[in-house]
C-alpha positions in Angstrom: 40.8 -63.0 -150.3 42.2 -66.2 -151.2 42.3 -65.3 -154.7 45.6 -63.2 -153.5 47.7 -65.8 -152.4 48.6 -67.8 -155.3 48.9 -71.1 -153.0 50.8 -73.5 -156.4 53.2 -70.6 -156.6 54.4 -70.7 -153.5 54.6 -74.2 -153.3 56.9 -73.9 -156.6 59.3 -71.6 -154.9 59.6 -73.7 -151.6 60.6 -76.6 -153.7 63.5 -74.7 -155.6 64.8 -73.7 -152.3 64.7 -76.9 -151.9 66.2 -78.1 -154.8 69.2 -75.5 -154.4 69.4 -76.3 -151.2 70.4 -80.0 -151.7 72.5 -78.9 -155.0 74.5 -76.6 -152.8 74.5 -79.2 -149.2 75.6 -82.2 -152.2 78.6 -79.9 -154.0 80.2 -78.7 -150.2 79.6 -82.3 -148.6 82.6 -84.5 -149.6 85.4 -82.8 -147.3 85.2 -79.2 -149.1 86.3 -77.6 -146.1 88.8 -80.2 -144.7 92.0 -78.1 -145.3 90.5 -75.2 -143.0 89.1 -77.8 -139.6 91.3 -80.8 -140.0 94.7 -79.1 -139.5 93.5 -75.8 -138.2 95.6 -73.7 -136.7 96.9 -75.5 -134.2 98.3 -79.5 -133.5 97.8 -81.2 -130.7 100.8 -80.6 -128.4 102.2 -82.6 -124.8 104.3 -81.0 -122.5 105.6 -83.1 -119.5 108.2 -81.6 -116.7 110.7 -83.9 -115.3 113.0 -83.7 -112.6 115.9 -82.9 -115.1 113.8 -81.7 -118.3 110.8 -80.7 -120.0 109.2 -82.9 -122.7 107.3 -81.7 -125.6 105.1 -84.3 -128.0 104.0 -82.7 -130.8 102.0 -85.2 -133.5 102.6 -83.5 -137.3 101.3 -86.3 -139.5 101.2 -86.4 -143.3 104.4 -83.4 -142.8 107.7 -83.8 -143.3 110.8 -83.5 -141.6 112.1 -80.3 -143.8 109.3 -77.9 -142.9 109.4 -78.2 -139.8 111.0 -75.6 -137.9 111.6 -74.8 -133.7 113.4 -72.1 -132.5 114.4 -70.6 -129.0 114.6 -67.5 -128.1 113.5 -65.0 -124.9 112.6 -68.2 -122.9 110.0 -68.8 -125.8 109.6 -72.0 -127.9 108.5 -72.2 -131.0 107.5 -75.0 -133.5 106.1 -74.0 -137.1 105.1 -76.5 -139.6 103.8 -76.1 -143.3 101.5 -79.0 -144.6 101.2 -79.2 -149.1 99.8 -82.2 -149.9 98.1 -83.6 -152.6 96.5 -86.9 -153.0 94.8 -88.0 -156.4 92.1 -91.0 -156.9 91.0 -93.0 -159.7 87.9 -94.9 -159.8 86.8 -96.2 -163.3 86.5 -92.8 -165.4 86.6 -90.7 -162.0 89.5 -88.8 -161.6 89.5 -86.7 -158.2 92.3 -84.6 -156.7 92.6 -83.2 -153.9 95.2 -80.4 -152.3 95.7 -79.2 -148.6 97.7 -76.8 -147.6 98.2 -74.2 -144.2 101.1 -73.1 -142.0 100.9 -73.2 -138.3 102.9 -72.5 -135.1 102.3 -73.0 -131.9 104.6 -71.4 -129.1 105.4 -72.2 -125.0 106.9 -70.0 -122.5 109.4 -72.6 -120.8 111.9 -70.8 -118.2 115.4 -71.8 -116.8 115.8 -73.8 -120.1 119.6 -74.9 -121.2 119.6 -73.7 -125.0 123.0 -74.9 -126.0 121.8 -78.8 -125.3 117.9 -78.7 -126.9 117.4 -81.7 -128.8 114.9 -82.7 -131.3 113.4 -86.1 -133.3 110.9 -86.6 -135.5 110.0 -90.4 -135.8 106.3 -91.3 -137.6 104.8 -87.8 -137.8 106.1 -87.4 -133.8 108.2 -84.4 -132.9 109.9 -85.1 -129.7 111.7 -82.6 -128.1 113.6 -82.2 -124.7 114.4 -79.2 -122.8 117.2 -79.6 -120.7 116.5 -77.9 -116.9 119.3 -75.0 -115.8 120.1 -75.1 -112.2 118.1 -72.0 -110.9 119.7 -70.0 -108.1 117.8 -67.5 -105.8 117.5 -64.4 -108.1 119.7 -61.2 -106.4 121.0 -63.6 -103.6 124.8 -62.7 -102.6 126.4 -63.1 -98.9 129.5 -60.4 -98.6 131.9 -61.1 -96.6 133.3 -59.0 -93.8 136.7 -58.0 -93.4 
């Protein structure tokens, strides 16, 4: 019965997995899939109420101030960015480039929100925008006079 299992054989085809194995873990090590978990889809994002505004911080680094883009509408905020970079090193004879690229938006339901005085600043990969508060009056809420 032994004389069916060819026991060298099998030994030979454990190590290519092997082999293939560490070929393939050694060619996807060095940051292949960096452009797809580092930015994601999203950015990290605070939002703080005050008495008179809301607050958004909204860290973007390595993108500039061009492709960024926030708009307002329905009671809706949105902020899209767009991330191409491309960095290139030299060590000796080694010549590596590298290239990153996504789009992605992230969007806030903010209420009672005076569009016409929104401001915005981006300073060191920071967005900071404020959201100024509009009064809000009882909804449906009228006292008639009688005559």
């Amino acid at each position: 019965m032994f004389n069916l299992i060819p026991f060298n054989r099998k030994n030979e085809v454990v190590s290519r997995e092997d082999f293939f194995n560490q070929v393939f873990n050694q060619f996807f090590r060095e940051d292949f899939f960096a452009p797809f978990t580092a930015a994601g889809n999203n950015f990290r994002v605070d939002l703080k109420e005050t008495a008179d505004s809301y607050v958004i911080k909204a860290d973007l680094p390595g993108i500039k101030k061009e492709d960024i883009t926030i708009r307002f509408a329905n009671d809706y905020l949105t902020i899209a960015a767009k991330l191409d970079e491309e960095t290139e090193t030299r060590e000796d004879s080694y010549l590596r480039r590298e290239r990153r690229y996504g789009e992605f938006n992230r969007s806030f339901y903010i209420r009672n929100v005076r569009d016409e005085n929104i401001d915005a600043e981006f300073t060191d990969g920071v967005l900071t925008i404020s959201l100024p508060k509009r009064e809000i009056t009882a909804p449906g809420t009228k006292t008639i006079p009688i005559r």
